[in-house]
N, C-alpha and C positions, 0 to 999 in steps of 0.2 A: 504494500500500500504506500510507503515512504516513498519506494520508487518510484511507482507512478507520478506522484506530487511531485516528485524533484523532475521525471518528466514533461509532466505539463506546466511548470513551475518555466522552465526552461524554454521552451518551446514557446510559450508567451512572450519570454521577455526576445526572444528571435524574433517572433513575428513584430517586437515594437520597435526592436532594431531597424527591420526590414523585413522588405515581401519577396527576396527573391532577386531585388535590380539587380544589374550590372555593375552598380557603383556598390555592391557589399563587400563588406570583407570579406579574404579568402577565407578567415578561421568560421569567419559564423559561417559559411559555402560548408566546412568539412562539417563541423558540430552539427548541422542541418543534416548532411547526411550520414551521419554517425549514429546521431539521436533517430533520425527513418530507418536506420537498420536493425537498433538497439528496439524500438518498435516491433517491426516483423518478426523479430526473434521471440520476443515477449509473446505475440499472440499467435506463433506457430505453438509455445513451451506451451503456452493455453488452450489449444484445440489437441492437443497430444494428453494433458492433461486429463480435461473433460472425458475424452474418447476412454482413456484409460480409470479413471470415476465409472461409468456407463459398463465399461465390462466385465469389472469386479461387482459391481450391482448383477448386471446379467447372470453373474456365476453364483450369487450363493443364494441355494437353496438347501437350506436348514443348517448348513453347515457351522462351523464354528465362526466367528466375526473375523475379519481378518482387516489389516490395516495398508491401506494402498499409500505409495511412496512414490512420489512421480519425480526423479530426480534432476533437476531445471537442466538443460540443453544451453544455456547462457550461461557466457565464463564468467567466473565469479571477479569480483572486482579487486582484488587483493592478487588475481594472477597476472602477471605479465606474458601474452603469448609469443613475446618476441624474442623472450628468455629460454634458455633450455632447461628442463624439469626432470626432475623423476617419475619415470611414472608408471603409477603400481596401478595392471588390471587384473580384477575378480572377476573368476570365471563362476557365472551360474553352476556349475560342476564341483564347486571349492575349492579348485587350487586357484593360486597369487600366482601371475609373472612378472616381472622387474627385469625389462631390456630385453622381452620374449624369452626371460628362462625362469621354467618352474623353479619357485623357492619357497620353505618351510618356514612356519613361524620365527625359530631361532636364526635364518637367514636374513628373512624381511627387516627386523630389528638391529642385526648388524649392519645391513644394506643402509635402515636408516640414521643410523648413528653416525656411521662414515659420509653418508651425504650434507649431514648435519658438520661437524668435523671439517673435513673438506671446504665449505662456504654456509657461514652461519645465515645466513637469508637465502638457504636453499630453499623454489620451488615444488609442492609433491601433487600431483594430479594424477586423482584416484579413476580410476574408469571400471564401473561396476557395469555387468552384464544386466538385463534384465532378470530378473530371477532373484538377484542375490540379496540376501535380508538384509535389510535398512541395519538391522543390529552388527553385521559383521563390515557393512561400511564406515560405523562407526566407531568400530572396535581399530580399523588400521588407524583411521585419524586418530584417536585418543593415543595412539601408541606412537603414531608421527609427532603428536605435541608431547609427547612424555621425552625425547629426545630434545627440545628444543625449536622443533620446525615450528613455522608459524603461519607460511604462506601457502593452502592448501586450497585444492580444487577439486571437483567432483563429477561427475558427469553419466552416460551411458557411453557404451562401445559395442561394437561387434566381436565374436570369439578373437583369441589371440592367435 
């Protein structure tokens, strides 16, 4: 909700700037379409959402309650994508890769210590499979900040 407001919060004060002339500034030209892109994104993360809401309804019938987690598709703003990162995917299957090679818990946690080690404002961007419980995506972050890391990102992926 914050977001949206700091969107349209934005996006007004653009249009009081200007509508567009030719005499705008370059920066408001990029912010114009930074903020249009940052848009589209929000309301694809939103029809993916919904869609995903809709079919967990469709599916339960009597069954135990079950808690849907729709993990945003939009980078989180604390990532730099121009940065190189670490990055750890969870396969709906349970195992972790890190650089496409399978590794065990007492792996991952060295993996992340030495990244930590290495450059103390290391990037980690997590890429969970569809499938994979909210609880064990959050179980890698908490064990990323228990090292130190601080700059972390999350997302879906395809198998590794």
């Amino acid at each position: 909700m914050a977001r949206r407001t700091l969107l349209t919060a934005v996006l007004l004060l653009i249009a009081l700037v200007g509508c567009g002339s030719s005499d705008e500034p370059a920066w408001v030209t990029r912010e114009r379409a930074r903020l249009e892109q940052e848009r589209a994104a929000i309301e694809l993360d939103r029809a993916a959402q919904a869609k995903e809401r809709a079919q967990l309804e469709a599916g339960r019938h009597g069954q135990g309650a079950a808690i849907a987690v729709a993990f945003s598709r939009v980078a989180a703003p604390d990532v730099d994508l121009t940065r190189p990162s670490l990055v750890v995917v969870m396969a709906s299957s349970g195992k972790i890769h890190v650089d496409r090679h399978a590794v065990n818990d007492d792996e991952l946690d060295r993996l992340l210590r030495a990244a930590y080690v290495a450059d103390h404002d290391v990037q980690v961007v997590i890429q969970a499979e569809r499938g994979v419980a909210h609880a064990r995506v959050v179980g890698v972050m908490e064990r990323a900040k228990a090292v130190g890391i601080r700059r972390l990102g999350i997302g879906t992926s395809a198998a590794p």
